[in-house]
C-alpha positions in Angstrom: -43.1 67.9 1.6 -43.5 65.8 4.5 -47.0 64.5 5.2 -48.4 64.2 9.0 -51.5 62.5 9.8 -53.5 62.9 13.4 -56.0 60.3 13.8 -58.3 61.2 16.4 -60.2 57.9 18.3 -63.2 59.2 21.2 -63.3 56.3 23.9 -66.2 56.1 26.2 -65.7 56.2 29.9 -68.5 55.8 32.6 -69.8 59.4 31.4 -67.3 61.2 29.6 -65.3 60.7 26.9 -61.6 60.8 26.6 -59.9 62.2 23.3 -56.7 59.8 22.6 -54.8 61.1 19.9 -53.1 59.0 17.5 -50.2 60.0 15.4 -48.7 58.5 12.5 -45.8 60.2 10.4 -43.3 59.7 8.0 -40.1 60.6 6.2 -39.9 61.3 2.5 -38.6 59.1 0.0 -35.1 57.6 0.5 -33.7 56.2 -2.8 -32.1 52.3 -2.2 -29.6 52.1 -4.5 -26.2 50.3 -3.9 -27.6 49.9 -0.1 -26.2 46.2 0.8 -28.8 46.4 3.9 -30.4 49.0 6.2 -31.3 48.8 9.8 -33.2 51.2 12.1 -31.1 52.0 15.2 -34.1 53.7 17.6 -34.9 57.1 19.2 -32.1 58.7 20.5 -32.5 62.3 22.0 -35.5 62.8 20.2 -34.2 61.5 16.9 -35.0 58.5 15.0 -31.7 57.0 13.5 -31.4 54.8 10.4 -27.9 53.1 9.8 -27.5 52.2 6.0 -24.8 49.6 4.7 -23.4 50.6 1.2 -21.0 47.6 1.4 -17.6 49.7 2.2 -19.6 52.9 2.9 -21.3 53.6 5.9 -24.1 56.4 6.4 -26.3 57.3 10.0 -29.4 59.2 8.5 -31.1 61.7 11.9 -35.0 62.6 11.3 -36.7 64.4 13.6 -40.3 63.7 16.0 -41.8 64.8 12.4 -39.5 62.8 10.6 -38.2 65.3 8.9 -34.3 64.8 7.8 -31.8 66.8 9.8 -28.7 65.4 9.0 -26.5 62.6 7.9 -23.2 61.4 8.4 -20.5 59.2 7.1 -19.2 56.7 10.0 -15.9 54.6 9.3 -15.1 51.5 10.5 -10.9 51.0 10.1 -10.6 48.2 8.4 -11.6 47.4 4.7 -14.0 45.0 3.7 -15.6 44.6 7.1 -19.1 43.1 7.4 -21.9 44.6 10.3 -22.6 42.3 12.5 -25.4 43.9 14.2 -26.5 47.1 16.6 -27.5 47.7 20.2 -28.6 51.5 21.0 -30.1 52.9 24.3 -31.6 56.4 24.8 -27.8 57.9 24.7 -25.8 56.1 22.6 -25.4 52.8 20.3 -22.8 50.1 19.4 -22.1 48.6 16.1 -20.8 45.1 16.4 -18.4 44.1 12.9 -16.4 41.4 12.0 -13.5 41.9 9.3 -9.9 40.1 8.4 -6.7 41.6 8.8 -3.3 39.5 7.9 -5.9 36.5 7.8 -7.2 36.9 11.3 -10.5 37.1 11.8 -11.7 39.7 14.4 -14.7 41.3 15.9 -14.5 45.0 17.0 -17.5 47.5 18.9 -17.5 51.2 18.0 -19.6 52.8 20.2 -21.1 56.6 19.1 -23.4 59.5 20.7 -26.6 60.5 19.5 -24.9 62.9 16.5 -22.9 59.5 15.5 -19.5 61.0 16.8 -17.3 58.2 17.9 -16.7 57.7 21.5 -15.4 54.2 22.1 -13.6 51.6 20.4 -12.1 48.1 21.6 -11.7 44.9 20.1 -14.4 42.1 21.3 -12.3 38.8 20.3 -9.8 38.2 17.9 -10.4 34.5 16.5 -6.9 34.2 14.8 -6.4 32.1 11.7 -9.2 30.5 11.0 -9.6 28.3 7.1 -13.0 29.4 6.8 -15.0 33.2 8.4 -17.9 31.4 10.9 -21.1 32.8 10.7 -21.6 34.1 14.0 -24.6 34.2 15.5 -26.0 36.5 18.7 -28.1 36.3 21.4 -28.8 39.9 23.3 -30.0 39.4 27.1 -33.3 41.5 27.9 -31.8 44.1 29.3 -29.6 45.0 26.0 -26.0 45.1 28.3 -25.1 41.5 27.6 -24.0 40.0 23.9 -23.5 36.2 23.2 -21.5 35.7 20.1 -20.7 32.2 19.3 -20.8 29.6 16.7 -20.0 25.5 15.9 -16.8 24.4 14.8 -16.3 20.9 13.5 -20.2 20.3 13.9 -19.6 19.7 17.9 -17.2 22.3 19.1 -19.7 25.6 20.6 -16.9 28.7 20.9 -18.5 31.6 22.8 -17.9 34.8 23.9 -20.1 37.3 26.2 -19.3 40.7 26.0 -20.6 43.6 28.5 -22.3 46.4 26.1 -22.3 48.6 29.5 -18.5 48.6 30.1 -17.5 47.4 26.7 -15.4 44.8 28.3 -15.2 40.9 27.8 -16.9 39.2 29.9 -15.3 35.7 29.5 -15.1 33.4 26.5 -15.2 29.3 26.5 -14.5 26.6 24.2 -17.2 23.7 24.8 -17.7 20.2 23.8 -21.4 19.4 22.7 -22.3 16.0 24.1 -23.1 13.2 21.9 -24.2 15.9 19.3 -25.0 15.4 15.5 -25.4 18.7 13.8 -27.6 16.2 11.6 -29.5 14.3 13.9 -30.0 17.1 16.9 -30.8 20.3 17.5 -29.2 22.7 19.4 -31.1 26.2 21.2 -28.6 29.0 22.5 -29.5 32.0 24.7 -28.2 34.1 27.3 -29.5 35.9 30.8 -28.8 39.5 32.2 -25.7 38.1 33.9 -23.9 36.8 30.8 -24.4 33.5 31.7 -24.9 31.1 28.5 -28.3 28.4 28.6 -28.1 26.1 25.6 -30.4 23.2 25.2 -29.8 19.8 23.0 -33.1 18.4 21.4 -32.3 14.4 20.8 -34.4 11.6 19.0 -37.3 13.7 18.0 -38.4 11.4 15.3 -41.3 9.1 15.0 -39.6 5.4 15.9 -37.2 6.9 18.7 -39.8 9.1 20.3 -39.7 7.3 23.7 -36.6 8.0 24.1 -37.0 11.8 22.8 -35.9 14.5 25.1 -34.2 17.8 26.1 -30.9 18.4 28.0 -30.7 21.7 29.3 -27.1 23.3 30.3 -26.5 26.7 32.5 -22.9 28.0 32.5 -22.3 30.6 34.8 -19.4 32.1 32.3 -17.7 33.8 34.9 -17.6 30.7 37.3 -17.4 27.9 34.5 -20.0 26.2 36.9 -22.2 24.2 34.5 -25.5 22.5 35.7 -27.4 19.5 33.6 -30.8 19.1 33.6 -32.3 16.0 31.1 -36.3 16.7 30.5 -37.8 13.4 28.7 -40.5 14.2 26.9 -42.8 11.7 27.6 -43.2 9.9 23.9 -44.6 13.1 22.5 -42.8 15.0 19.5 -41.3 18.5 19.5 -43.5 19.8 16.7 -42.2 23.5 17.2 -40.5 24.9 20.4 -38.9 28.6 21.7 -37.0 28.9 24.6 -36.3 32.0 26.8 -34.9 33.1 29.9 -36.8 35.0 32.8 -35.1 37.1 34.5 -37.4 38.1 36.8 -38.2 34.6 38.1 -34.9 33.2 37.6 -35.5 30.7 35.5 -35.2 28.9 32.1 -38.9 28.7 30.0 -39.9 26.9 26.9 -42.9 26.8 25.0 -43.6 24.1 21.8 -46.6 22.1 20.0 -46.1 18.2 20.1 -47.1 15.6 18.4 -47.4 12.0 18.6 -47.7 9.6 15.6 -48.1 12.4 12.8 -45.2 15.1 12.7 -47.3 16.9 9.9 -49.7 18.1 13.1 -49.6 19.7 16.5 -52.1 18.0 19.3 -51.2 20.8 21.3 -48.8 22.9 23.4 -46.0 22.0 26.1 -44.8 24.5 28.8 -41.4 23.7 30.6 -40.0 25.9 33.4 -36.9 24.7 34.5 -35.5 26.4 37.7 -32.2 28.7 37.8 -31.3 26.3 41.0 -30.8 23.0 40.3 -32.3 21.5 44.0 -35.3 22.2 42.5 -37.5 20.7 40.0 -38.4 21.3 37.1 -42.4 22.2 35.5 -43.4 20.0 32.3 -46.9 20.5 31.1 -48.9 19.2 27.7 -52.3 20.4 26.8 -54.2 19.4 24.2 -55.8 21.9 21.7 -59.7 21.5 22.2 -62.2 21.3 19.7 -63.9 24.3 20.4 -60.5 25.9 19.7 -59.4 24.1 16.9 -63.1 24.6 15.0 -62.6 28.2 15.6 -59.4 28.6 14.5 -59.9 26.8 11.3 -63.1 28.1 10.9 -65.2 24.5 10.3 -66.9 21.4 13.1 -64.5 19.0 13.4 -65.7 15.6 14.4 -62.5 14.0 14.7 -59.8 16.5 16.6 -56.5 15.3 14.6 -55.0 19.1 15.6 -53.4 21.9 14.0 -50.8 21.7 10.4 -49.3 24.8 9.5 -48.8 26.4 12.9 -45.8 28.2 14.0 -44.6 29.7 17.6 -43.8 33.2 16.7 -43.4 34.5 20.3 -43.2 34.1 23.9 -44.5 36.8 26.6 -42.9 36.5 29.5 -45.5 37.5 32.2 -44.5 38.9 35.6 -45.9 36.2 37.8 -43.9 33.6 35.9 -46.6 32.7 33.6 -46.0 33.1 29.6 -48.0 33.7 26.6 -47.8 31.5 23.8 -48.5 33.7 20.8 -48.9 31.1 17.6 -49.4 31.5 13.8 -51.3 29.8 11.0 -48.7 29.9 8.1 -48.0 28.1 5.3 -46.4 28.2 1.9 -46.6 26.4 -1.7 -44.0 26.6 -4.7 -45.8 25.8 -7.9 -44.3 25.6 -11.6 -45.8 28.4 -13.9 -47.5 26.6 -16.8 -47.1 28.4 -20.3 -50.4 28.9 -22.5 -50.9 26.1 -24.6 -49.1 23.5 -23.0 -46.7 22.7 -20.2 -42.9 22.4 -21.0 -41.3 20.1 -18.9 -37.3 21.9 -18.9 -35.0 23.0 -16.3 -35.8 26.3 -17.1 -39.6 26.7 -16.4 -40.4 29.3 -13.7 -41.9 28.9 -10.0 -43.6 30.4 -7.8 -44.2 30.8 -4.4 -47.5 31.6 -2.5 -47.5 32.5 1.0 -50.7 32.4 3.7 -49.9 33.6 6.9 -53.4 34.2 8.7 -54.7 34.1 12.0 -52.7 34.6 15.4 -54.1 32.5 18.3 -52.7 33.2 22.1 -52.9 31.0 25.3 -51.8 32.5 28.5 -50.8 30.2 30.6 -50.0 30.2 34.8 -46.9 29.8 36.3 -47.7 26.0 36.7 -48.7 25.3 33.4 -51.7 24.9 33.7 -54.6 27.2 31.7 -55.2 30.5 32.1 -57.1 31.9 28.8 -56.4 32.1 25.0 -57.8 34.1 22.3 -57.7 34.2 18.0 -57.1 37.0 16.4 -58.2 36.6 12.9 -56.5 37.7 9.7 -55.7 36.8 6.5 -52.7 37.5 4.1 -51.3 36.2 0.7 -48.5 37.2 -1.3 -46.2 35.6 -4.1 -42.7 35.5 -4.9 -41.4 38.3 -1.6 -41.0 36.4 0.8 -43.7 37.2 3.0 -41.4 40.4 4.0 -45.1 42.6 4.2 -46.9 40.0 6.5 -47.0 38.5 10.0 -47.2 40.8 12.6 -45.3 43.3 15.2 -45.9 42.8 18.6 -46.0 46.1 20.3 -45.7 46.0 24.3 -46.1 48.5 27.0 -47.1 47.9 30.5 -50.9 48.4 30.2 -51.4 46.4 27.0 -50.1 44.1 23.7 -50.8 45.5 20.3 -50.6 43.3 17.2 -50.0 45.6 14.5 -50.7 44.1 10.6 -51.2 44.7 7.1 -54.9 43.4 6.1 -54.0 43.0 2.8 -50.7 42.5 1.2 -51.2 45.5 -1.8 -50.2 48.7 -1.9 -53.5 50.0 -1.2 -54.3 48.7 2.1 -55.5 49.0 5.3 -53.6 48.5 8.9 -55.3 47.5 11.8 -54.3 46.4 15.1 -55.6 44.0 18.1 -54.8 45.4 21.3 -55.0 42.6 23.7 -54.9 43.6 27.8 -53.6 41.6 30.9 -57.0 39.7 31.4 -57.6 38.6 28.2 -60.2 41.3 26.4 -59.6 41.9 23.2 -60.3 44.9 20.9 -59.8 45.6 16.8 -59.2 48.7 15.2 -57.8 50.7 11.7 -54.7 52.5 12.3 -54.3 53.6 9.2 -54.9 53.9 5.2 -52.3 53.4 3.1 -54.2 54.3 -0.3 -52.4 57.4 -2.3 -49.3 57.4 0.5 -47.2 55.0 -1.3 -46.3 52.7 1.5 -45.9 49.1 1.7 -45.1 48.6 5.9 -42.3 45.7 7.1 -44.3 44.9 10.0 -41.4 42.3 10.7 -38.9 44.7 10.5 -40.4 47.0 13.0 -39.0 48.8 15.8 -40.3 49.7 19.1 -38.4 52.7 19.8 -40.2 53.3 23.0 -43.3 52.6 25.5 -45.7 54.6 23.0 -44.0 54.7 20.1 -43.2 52.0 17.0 -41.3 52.9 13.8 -41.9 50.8 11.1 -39.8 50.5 7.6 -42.2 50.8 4.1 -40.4 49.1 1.0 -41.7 50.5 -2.9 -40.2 50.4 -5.7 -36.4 50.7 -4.1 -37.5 53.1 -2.0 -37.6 53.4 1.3 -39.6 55.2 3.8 -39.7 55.2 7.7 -43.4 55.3 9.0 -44.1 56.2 12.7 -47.1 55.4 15.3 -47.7 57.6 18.4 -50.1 56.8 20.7 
């Protein structure tokens, strides 16, 4: 029997009160068993799809706006031992991406299907030849879901990339290119791609602590279809890259980062950097470092602190691109510790003793920031989470976006019986906390991580228990 919870909230508004309705239902069980992997494809003509990778079997699972089950289908892709690459679905239809080998070639192919998983497209994306070893591509989807950047390094320096055209289902163009003075050991390299195709990649050099005046970025845009390439080289200014993200806006045209530095200490962030570097190279580009204030940092960490030495245990988990060509910086306190199990009586010291690991991931912080880098506001949303030995697969957060507001959506506690809650965060800055939902006697345990936003009011979210699987969905 399928469960189907309404949650009713009453707002206050000048006089009245608004009723906003809040729904939240789920499918029944679904037994994991010889499932290599699952992924949930999105909402397609009212339907909530769920692919499911059985190795060499294939399944599409339909449930309906109750999630109820309506049907399931076999798919086959016509070669054996082929491995999902990854899938792209809009309101009408979606594309699975696959690699496989035939006669030792190794090739990529797109089937594309309707909403009842019929086939209704199918074309090779690249066929890599004979290659001694299968790469492990990697992807980068453009914002607007019609572009796909596959590519990966060969011989440590060698970038081979292809952008293919989900909308026509065409090849765009393809490129062999030398990386620069690269060390796959020393360097770092950060790969993305626009709405047009066109591939950005950035190399991070001498970001250690006795080369750091000399530590910088160098930023490249191909236009793919042109093979027009332009360099930009962003010192840094002797601070350290303690963590960085880098996106494209395609509404402002132009390439954006966001990192913590350091200085002398790469255990802790001082701060943040902004970097907006411009789509035409004539003009310049915006580099910005702020400091994290003590006000800030004695919040966030939840003590005075006399002596500001920073953050430790902070990650970048998003950026939010904002229309006037400011960002958010959304950041995360995380941090993890493997420990040796110690038997009663006393410890053995043997190869075979067992570890642990503990994971903390606890309170988001948020900075707006202007289109110049400078300040705008930030906020802390506060939180705490611990689990052992999963992989922190139940914690973090999904960010949930529509054009009125941000919602941070998050277990409270990482147990079965447990609590959800969100933050919903609007365009100036206010901030608000509420329970979405209790978990006790449903049998859920929610992926937030693995969530799906399958459209401006709606988020369908994965729960993992004992090998099974349910889908959960939020309405608002």
């Amino acid at each position: 029997m399928k469960k189907y919870i309404l949650l009713f909230v009453l707002t206050p508004f000048l006089c009245f009160f608004e009723l906003k309705a809040q729904v939240v239902s789920f499918t029944e069980e679904i037994q994991l068993r010889t499932e290599a992997g699952y992924e949930i494809i999105g909402e397609l003509q009212g339907n909530t799809l769920l692919f499911k990778d059985r190795t060499n079997e294939f399944e599409i699972q339909a449930f309906n706006e109750r999630m109820k089950e309506v049907w399931t289908k076999k798919i086959k892709l016509d070669k054996r031992n082929q491995r999902v690459l990854g899938i792209v679905s809009d309101n009408n239809q979606f594309t699975i991406l696959y690699r496989f080998r035939d006669k030792g070639e190794t090739i990529i192919k797109a089937h594309r299907y309707d909403p009842a998983a019929n086939l209704i497209d199918s074309t090779t994306v690249k066929n890599f030849g004979r290659l001694f070893f299968t790469p492990d591509f990697e992807f980068d989807l453009s914002d607007d879901e019609t572009k796909l950047l596959i590519y990966y390094i060969d011989k440590q320096t060698l970038l081979k990339a292809v952008s293919f055209d989900l909308t026509s289902m065409k090849l765009l163009w393809e490129r062999n290119i030398e990386l620069e003075e690269y060390n796959s050991i020393r360097d770092f390299v950060y790969i993305l791609t626009n709405n047009q195709g066109d591939l950005i990649y950035t190399i991070e050099r001498d970001n250690t602590l006795s080369r750091r005046e000399e530590h910088h970025f160098t930023v490249y845009y191909f236009r793919g279809t042109s093979g027009v390439v332009n360099r930009y080289q962003i010192p840094m200014l002797g601070k350290l890259t303690y963590d960085v993200i880098f996106e494209f806006d395609n509404i402002n045209r132009k390439i954006v980062a966001l990192g913590f530095f350091s200085e002398k200490n790469m255990t802790r962030a001082l701060g943040y950097f902004s970097l907006f570097v411009p789509e035409d190279p004539s003009k310049q580009y915006k580099l910005s470092f702020r400091d994290f204030d003590d006000e800030f940092v004695s919040n966030l960490i939840g003590k005075d602190v006399e002596d500001n030495k920073g953050l430790r245990e902070c990650s970048i988990q998003d950026i939010v691109l904002r229309q006037d060509g400011g960002l958010l910086l959304i950041g995360e306190m995380n941090r993890q510790f493997e420990r040796r199990l110690a038997s009663s009586g006393r410890v053995v010291m043997d190869s075979y003793s067992r570890y642990i690991i503990d994971y903390y991931y606890d309170d988001i912080f948020i900075y707006s920031i202007h289109p110049d880098g400078s300040d705008h506001w930030s906020e802390i949303l506060y939180k705490k989470q611990y689990s052992q030995d999963d992989n922190a697969v139940f914690s973090s957060y999904f960010l949930y976006k529509n054009p009125k507001e941000i919602r941070f959506l998050f277990n409270d506690e990482i147990r079965p019986e447990n609590t959800v809650s969100e933050y919903i965060l609007n365009g100036n800055g206010t901030l608000d906390r509420r329970s979405v939902l209790n978990t006790q006697n449903l049998k859920l345990r929610l992926r937030f991580r693995d969530a799906v936003q399958v459209d401006f009011n709606e988020v369908v979210i994965p729960s993992e228990r004992r090998n099974r699987l349910r889908l959960v969905k939020i309405e608002y």
